[in-house]
SERO-4910 file (N, C-alpha, C, O; in steps of 0.05 Angstrom, whole numbers):
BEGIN
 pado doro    nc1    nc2    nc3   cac1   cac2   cac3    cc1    cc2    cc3    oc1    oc2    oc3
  Unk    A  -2104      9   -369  -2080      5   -353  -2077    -25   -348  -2095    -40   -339
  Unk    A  -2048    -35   -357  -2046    -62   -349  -2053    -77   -315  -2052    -63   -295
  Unk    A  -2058    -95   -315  -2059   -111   -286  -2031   -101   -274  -2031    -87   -254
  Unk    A  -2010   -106   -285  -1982    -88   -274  -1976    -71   -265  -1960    -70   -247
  Unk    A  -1985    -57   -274  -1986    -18   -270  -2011    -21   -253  -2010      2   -243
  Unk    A  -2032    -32   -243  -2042    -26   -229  -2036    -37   -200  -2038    -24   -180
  Unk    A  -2029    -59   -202  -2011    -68   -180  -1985    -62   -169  -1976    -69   -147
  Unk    A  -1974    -46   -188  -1950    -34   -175  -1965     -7   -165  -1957      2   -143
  Unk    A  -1986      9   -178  -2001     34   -160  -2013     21   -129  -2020     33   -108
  Unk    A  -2012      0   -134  -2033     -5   -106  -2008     -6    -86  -1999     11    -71
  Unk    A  -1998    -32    -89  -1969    -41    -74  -1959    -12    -70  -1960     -3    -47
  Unk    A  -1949      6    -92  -1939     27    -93  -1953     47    -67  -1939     57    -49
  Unk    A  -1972     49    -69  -1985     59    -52  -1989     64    -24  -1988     83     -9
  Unk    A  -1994     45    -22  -1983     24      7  -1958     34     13  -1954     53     28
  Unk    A  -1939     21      2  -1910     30      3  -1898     57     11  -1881     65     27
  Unk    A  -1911     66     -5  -1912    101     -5  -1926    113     17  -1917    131     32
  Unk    A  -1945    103     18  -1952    118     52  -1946    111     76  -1950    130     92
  Unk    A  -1938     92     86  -1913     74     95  -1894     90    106  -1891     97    130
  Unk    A  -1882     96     89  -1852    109     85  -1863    143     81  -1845    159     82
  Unk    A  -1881    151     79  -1875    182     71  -1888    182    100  -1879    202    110
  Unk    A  -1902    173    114  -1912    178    138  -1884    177    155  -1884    194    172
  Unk    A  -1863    164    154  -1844    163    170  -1827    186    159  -1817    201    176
  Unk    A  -1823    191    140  -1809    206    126  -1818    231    138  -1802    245    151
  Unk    A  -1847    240    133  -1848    266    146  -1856    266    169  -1871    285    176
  Unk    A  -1848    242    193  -1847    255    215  -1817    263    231  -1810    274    252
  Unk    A  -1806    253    214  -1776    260    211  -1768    281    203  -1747    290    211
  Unk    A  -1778    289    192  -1765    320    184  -1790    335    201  -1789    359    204
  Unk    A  -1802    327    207  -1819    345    221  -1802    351    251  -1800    372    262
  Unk    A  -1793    329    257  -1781    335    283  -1750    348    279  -1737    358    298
  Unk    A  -1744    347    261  -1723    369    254  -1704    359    240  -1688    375    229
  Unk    A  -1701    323    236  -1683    302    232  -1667    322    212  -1678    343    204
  Unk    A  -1641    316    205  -1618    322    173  -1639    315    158  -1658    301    168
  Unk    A  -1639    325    130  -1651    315    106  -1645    287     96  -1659    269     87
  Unk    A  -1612    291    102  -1600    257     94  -1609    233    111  -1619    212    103
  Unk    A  -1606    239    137  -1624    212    158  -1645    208    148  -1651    186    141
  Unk    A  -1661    232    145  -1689    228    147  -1692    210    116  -1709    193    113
  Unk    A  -1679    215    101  -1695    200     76  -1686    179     74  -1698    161     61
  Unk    A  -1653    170     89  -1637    145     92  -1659    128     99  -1667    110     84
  Unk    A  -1672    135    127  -1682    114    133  -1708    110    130  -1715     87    134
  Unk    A  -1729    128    125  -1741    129    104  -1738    109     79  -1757     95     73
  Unk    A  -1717    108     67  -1717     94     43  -1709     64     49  -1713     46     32
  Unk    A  -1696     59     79  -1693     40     87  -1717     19     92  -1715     -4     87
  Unk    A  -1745     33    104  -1768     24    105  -1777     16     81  -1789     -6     80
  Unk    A  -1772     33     56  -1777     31     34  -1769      2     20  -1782    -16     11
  Unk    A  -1753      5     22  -1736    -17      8  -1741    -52     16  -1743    -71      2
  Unk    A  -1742    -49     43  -1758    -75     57  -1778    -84     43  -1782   -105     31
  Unk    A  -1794    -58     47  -1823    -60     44  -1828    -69     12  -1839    -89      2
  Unk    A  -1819    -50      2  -1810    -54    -34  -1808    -78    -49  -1825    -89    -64
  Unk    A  -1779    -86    -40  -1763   -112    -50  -1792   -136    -56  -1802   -146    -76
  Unk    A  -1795   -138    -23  -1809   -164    -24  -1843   -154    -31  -1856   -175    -33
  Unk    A  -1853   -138    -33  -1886   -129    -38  -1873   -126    -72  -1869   -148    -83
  Unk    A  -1868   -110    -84  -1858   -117   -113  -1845   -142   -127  -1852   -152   -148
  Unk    A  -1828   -149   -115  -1825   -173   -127  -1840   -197   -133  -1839   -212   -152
  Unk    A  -1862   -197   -101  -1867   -227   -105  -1900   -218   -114  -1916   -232   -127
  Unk    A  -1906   -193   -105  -1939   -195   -109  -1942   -172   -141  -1959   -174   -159
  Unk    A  -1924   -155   -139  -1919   -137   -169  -1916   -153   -197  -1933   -151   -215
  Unk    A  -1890   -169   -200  -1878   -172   -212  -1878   -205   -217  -1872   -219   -237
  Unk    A  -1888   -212   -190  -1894   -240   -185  -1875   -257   -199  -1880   -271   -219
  Unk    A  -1848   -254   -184  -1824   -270   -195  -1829   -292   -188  -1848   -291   -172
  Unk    A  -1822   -316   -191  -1822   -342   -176  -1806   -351   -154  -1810   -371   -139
  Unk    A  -1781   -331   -153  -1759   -330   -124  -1742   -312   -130  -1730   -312   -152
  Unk    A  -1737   -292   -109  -1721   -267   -103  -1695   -279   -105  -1685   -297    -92
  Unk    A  -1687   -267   -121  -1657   -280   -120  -1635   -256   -120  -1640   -232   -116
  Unk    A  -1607   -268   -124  -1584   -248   -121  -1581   -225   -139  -1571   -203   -135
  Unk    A  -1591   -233   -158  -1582   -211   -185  -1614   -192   -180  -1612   -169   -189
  Unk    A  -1636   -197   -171  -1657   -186   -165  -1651   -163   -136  -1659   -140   -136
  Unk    A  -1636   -175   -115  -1639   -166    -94  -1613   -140    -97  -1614   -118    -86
  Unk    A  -1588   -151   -116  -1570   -130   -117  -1579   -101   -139  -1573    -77   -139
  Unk    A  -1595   -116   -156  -1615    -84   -171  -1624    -71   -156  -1615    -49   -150
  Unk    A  -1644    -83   -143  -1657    -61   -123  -1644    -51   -107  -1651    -31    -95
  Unk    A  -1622    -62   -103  -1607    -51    -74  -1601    -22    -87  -1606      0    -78
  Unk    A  -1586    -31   -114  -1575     -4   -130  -1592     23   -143  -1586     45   -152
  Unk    A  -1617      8   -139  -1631     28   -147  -1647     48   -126  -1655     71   -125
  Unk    A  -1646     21   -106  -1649     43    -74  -1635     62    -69  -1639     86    -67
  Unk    A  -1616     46    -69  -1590     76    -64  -1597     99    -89  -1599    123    -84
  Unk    A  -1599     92   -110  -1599    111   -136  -1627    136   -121  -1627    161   -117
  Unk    A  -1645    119   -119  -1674    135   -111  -1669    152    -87  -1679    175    -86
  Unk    A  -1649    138    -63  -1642    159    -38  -1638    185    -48  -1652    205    -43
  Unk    A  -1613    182    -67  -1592    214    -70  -1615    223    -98  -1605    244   -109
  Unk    A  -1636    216   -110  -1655    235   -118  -1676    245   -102  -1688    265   -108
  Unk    A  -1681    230    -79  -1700    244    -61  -1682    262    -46  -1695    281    -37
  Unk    A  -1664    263    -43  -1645    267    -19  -1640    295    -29  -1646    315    -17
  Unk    A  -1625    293    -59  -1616    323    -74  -1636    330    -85  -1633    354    -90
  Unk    A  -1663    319    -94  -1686    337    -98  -1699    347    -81  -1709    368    -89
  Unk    A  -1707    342    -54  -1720    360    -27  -1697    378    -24  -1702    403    -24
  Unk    A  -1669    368    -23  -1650    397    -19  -1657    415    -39  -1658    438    -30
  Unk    A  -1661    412    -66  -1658    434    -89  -1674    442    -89  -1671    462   -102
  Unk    A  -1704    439    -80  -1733    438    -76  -1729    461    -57  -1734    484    -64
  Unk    A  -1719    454    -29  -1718    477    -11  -1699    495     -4  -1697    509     16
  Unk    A  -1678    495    -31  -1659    518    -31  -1675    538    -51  -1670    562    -49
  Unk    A  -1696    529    -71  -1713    546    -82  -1728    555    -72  -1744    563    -89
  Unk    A  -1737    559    -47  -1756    561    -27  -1786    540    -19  -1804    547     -3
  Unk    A  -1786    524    -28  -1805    496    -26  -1791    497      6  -1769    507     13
  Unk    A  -1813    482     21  -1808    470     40  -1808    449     42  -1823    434     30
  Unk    A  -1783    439     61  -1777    409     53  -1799    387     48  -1800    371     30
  Unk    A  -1821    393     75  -1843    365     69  -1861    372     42  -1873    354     30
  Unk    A  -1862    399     34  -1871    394     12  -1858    386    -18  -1868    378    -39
  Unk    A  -1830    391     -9  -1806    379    -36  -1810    356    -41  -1812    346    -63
  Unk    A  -1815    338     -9  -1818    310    -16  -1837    297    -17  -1835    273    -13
  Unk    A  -1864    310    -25  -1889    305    -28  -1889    302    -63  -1898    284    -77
  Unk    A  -1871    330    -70  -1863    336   -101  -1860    314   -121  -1871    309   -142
  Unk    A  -1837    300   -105  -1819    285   -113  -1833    260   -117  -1820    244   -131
  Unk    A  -1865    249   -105  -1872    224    -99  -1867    206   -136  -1855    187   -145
  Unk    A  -1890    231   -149  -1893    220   -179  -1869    213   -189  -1867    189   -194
  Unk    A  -1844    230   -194  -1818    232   -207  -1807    200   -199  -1802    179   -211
  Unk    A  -1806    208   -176  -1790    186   -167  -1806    160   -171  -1793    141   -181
  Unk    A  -1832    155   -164  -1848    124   -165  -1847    121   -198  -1846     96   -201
  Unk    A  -1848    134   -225  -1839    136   -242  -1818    119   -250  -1819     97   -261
  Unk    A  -1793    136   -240  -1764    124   -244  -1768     86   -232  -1763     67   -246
  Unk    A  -1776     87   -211  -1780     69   -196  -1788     44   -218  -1772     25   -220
  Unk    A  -1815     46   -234  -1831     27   -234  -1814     22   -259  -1809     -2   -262
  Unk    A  -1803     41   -279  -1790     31   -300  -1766     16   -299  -1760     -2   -315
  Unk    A  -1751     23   -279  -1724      3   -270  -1736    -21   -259  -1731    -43   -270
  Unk    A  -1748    -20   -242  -1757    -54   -234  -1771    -66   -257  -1767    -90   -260
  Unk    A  -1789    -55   -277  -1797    -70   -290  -1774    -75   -311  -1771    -99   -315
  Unk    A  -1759    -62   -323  -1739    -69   -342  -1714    -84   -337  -1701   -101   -349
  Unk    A  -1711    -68   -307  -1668    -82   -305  -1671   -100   -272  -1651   -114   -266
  Unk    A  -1695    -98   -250  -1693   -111   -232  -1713   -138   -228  -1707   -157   -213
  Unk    A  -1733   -136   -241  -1753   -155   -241  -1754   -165   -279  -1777   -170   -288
  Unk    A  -1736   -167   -292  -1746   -173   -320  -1761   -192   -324  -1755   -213   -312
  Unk    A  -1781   -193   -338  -1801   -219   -346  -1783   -234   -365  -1772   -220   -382
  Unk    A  -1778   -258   -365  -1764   -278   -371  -1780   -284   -412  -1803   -292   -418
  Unk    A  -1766   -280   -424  -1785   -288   -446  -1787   -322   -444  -1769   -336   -435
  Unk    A  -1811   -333   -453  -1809   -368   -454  -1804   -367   -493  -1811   -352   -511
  Unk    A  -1786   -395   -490  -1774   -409   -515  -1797   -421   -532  -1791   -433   -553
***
């Protein structure tokens, strides 16, 4: 496994328990599905941006075209956590376990967009 991929598991990790600790105490207390993962993903994303970029991906400065990918891909990741715990627990899954489901799928999607369209490694001339 590259130094990459293992640093985005670690960061990832971190990240991930972070946010799924808030996540399921949110739906534990009864929160909408949509709040709960809104802001949930809002932690995420903080946390994300700047732990992936600068220690993942180790850009040399966060910039606009960096910060508006992720933004888009935050949002993209919301409405798959969001419509996969719903579709998860219209099949009878329970929600905190839909979104336990969902960790791989989604950190997946995750690591291949930032590494390809939000963090690209710059080729040198």
């Amino acid at each position: 496994m590259s130094g990459l991929k293992r640093r985005f598991l670690a960061f990832g990790l971190l990240n991930i328990a972070i946010t799924t600790v808030l996540l399921q105490l949110l739906l534990a207390i009864n929160l909408a599905t949509g709040l709960a993962t809104l802001l949930s993903q809002l932690l995420n994303v903080g946390l994300g941006y700047v732990l992936y970029g600068t220690q993942v991906f180790r850009v040399d400065r966060l910039g606009q075209y960096s910060a508006v990918a992720y933004g888009g891909l935050a949002l993209l990741l919301w409405w798959g956590n969001w419509a996969g715990i719903t579709a998860l627990a219209q099949a009878g899954l329970s929600r905190r376990l839909a979104a336990l489901a969902l960790i791989p799928v989604l950190a997946t999607c995750s690591y291949l967009s930032q590494k390809h369209m939000v963090f690209p490694q710059r080729r040198q001339s």
